[in-house]
N, C-alpha and C positions, 0 to 999 in steps of 0.2 A: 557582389556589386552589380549593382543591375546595369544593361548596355545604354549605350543614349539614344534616346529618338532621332532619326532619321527624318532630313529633308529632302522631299522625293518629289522631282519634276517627273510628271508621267507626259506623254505622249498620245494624244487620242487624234488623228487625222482629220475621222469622217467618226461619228456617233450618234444614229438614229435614237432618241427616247428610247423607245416603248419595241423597236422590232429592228431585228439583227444584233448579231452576236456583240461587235463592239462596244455598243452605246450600253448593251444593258454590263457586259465585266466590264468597263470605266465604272460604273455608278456603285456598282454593289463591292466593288473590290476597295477603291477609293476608300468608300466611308469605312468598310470594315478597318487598313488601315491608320485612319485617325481612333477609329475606336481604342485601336491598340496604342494610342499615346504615340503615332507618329505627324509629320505637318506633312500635305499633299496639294501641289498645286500645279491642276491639271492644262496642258497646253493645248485646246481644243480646235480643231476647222469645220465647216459646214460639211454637212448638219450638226449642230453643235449638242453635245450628250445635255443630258441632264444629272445634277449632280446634289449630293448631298447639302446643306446651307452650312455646312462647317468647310467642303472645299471648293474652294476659289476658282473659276474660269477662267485663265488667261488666253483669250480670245485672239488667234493668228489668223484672220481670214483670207480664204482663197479669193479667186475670181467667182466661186462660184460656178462653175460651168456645167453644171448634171442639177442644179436647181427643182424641185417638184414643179413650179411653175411654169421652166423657159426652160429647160433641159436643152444640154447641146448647142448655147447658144454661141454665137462669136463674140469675142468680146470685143468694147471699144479700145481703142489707140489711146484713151486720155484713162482708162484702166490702169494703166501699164507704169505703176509707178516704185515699181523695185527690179532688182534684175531675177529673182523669183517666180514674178509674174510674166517676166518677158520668156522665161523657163516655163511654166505653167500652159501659158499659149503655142510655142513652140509643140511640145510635143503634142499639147490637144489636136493640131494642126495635122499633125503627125497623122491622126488617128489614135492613137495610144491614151490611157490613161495616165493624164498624168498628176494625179493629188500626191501620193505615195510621195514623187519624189519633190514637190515643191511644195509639199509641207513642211517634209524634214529639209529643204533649204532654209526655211524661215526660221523653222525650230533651232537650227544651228546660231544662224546669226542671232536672235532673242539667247540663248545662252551663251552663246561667246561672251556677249555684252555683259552679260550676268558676270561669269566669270574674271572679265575687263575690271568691272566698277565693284562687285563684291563678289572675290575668291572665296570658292570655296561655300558659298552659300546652299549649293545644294550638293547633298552628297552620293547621289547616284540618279541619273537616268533611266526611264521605263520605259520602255517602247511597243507599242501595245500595236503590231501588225503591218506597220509603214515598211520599216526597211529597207528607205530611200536611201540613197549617197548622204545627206545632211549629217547622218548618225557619226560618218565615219570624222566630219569634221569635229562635231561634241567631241568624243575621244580624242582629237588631236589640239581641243582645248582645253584642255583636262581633266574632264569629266569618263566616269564611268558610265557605259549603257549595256543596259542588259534586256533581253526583246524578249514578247512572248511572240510566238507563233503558235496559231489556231490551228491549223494545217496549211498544208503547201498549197500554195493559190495556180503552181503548173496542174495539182489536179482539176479546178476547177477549169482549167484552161484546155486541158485535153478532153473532157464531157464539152463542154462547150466546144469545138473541134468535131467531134463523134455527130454530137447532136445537128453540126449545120445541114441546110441541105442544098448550098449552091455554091462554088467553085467564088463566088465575089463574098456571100455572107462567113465562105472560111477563112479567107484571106483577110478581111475587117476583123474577125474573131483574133487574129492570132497578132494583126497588128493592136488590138485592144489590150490585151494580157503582153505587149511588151515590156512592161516594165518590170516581168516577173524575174529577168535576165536579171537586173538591178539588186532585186530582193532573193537572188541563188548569193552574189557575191558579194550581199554585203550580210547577210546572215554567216556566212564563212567566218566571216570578221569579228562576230561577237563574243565577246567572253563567256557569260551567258547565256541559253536559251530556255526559256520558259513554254511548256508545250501541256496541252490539258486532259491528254492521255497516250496510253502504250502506242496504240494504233499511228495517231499522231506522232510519238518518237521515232518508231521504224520510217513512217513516210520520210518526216524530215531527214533521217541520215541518208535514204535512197534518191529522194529527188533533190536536196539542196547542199549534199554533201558533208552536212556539219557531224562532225565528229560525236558519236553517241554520250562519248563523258562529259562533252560540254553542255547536254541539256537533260532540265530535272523534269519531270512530269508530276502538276501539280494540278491537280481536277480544278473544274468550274464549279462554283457553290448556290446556290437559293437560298432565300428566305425563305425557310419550312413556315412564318408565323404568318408571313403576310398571303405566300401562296398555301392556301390552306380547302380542304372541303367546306362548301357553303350549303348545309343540312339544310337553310330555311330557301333556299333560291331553286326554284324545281324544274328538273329535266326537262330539253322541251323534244319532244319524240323525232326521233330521226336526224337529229341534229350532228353532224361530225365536225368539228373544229381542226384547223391546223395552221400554222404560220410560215408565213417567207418572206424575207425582208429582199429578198431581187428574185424574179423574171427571167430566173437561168435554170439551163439545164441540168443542175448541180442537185438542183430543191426536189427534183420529180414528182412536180406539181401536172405533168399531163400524164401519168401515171394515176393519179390518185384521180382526174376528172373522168379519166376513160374506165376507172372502175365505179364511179358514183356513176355513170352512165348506166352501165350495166346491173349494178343496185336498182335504181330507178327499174327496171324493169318488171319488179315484180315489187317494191316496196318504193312506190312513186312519192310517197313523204320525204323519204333521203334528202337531205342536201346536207351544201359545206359551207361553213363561215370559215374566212380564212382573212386570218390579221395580217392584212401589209396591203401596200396600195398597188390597184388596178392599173395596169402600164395599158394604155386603149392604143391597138395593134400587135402588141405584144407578143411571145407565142404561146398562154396561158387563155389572151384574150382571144386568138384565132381558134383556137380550141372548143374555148365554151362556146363558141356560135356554131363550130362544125357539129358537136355533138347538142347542138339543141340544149344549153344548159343555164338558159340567159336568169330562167327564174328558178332555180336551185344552187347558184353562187352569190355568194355575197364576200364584200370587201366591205373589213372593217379598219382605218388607221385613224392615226391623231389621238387615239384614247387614252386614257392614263392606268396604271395596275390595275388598281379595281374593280373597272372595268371588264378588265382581260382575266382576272379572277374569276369573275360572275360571269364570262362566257364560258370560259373552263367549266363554270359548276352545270351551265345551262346544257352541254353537250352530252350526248350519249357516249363518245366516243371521240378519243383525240389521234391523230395521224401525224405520222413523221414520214414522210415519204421519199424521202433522199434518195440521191444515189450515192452518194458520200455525207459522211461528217466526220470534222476532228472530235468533236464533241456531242453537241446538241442540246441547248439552253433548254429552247423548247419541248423538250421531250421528260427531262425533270422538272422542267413547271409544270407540264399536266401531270404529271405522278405525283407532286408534292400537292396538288389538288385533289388529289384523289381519283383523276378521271382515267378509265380504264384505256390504255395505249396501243394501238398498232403501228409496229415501227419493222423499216426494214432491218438489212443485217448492212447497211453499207458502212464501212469504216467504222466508226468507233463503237457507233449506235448500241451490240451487243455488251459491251464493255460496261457502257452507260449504264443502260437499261435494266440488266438483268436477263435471266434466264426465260426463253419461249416458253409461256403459260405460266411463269409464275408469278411475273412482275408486269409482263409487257406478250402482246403476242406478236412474233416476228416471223417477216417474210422476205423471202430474195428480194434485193432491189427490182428495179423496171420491169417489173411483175403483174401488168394491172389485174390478172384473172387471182394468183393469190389473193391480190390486196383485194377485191373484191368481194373474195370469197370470207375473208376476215372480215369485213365490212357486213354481210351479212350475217356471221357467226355472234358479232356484238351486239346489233342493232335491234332494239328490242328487249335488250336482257340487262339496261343501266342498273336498277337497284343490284340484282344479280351480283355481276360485274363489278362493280364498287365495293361489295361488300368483301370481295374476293382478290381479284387482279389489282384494282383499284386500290386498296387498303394494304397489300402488299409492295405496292411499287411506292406509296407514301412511306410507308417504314423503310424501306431501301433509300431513298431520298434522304432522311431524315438523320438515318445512322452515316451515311455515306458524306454527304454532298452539305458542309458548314463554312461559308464564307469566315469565321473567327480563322478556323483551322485553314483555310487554305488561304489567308492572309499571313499569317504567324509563320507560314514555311515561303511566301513569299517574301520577308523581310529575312530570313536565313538567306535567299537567292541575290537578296543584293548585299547581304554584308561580305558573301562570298566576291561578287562581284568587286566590291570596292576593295577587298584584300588582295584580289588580284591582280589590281588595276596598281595600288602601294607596290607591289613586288615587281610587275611587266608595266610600267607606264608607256614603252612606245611601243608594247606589244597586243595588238588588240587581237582577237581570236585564241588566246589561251586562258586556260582555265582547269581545274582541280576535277575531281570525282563526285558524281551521282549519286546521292542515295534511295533513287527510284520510288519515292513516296506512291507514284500513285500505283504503285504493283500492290497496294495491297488491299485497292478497293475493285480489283476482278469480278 
């Protein structure tokens, strides 16, 4: 007898389109899914994803306050017309970020209400990286939640720490990643936890304590059809591609400029297209001016896939320059592209990517003379390369990395959830055994 479809409130905070990890697994997880015969109705804040036309937007807007246009602004007094928002401002006031947790205020009270006027209408929660206090209320309104976590957001908080270089810019940093106190204890809480590799589980049970049998590792997937080699779009020489959706020390974005620098010295074509937008003052932007880089960077955003396709196909060569990742989208989109990869070893990256020289060729993180030196081993040699690195890291993509399959084990992850939520209802943080799905794509 086959099981019932599933109505699944997901959680999306903050989901850029087209660049950062959130917006693009909201969209592609989503619709896989509905594909599978489930209903999905996603609770979105600014920047709001973009999403399949089969699921729905329930649109919870913030104040807005980090805006592309007015970033950091104050808000007005006549704003302030929940006690969410008066949450919201509070801690922006703070300094602190605060969307995380005055999202999931809103999220809670929107499904209380659900809950209130039609019980039972959705049958698990998804919490896709918030893990604000709100979540703990849903659970105490009946609702099951089960969260992914990408990786632990104190690592990005300790590189961001490392990386300062003034006694007021450490102190701003560390009041900024406050809220990650919030997302240690309230991840404790969860039944579930959904994480997108190995690397990522070990972190999570080291920095946020969550007990390892409560969370399953289930990879991040791509569209092998849409992100595909574009045979008829031609290399344009010298070309490196890479993406960052933030201006933090996390991306090792002044890593990969201090080795395009030194490229430049003997192979002055070099430059970098890099998908995300220009922060002007930034420390990416202070960068390209110290090293003289104004007219071999470019920033590309606002575009749509195909686009970011046809640059992919455009490049000689694509870069992941991290100093951490739990996963890394962008590093199997250029592999599912075809384009030949240089990536460090930071966190999951190895896991991802494949084996040094056979899929990807990798290098120590905050390395720029490595990276460099890979940058010059590539450059020059795309047909090469494609035929080889290239064509091997699409077949590793292709066998590995299937949103169907890593949908279908995340519908196992909440019907766990809601059997455990039947068995413990005022117990939130317990939960059954792992069966480590993603150990077997090493």
């Amino acid at each position: 007898m086959p099981e019932t479809p599933l109505r699944i409130a997901y959680l999306c905070y903050r989901g850029k389109p087209h660049v950062g990890g959130q917006g693009v697994y909201t969209r592609h997880l989503t619709k896989a899914l509905v594909d599978l015969g489930h209903t999905v109705d996603v609770l979105g804040g600014q920047p709001y994803p973009v999403l399949d036309d089969r699921v729905p937007l329930l649109k919870l807007p913030s104040l807005d306050l980090y805006n592309d246009h007015y970033p950091l602004r104050p808000p007005g007094i006549w704003e302030l017309k929940s006690w969410p928002d008066w949450v919201e401002t509070a801690v922006f006031m703070s300094g602190s970020f605060p969307e995380p947790l005055s999202f999931s205020l809103r999220a809670w009270r929107y499904l209380a209400d659900q809950q209130r006027t039609r019980p039972g209408f959705y049958d698990v929660v998804h919490d896709n990286q918030c893990l604000g206090y709100g979540l703990l209320g849903i659970e105490r309104a009946g609702l099951p939640v089960i969260a992914t976590i990408h990786h632990p957001i104190t690592v990005d908080k300790r590189l961001e720490l490392e990386a300062a270089r003034t006694r007021y810019e450490r102190i701003s940093k560390a009041r900024w990643h406050g809220f990650t106190r919030m997302q240690i204890r309230v991840a404790r809480r969860m039944r579930r936890v959904i994480t997108v590799s190995e690397n990522s589980h070990r972190d999570i049970q080291a920095e946020f304590a969550v007990p390892g049998e409560r969370i399953q590792v289930i990879p991040v997937g791509v569209d092998v059809e849409l992100f595909r080699p574009l045979k008829h779009v031609a290399v344009v020489p010298g070309r490196i591609i890479t993406t960052a959706s933030a201006d933090v020390a996390l991306k090792g974005l002044r890593f990969l400029l201090e080795a395009l620098a030194k490229v430049r010295v003997d192979r002055p074509h070099a430059h970098l297209v890099l998908i995300g937008r220009r922060k002007p003052g930034g420390p990416s932007d202070r960068i390209i001016a110290e090293l003289g880089l104004e007219d071999a960077v470019s920033f590309v955003t606002g575009v749509d896939e195909s686009r970011i396709i046809e640059l992919y196909a455009e490049a000689e060569v694509a870069v992941v320059p991290s100093l951490y990742e739990g996963f890394s989208l962008p590093a199997i989109e250029a592999q599912s592209c075809g384009v030949p990869l240089v990536a460090t070893t930071g966190g999951a990256i190895p896991e991802v990517v494949g084996k040094d020289g056979d899929t990807a060729l990798l290098i120590p993180p905050g390395d720029s003379e490595a990276l460099a030196e890979a940058l010059r081993h590539t450059l020059g040699r795309g047909a090469e390369l494609r035929a080889g690195l290239g064509a091997r890291g699409r077949q590793r993509v292709v066998e590995n990395w299937s949103w169907a399959v890593m949908a279908a084990h995340t519908v196992d992850e909440y019907r766990r959830t809601i059997e455990d939520k039947q068995r413990h209802p005022g117990l939130p943080g317990t939960g059954g055994g792992s069966s480590r799905f993603g150990r077997r794509h090493r």
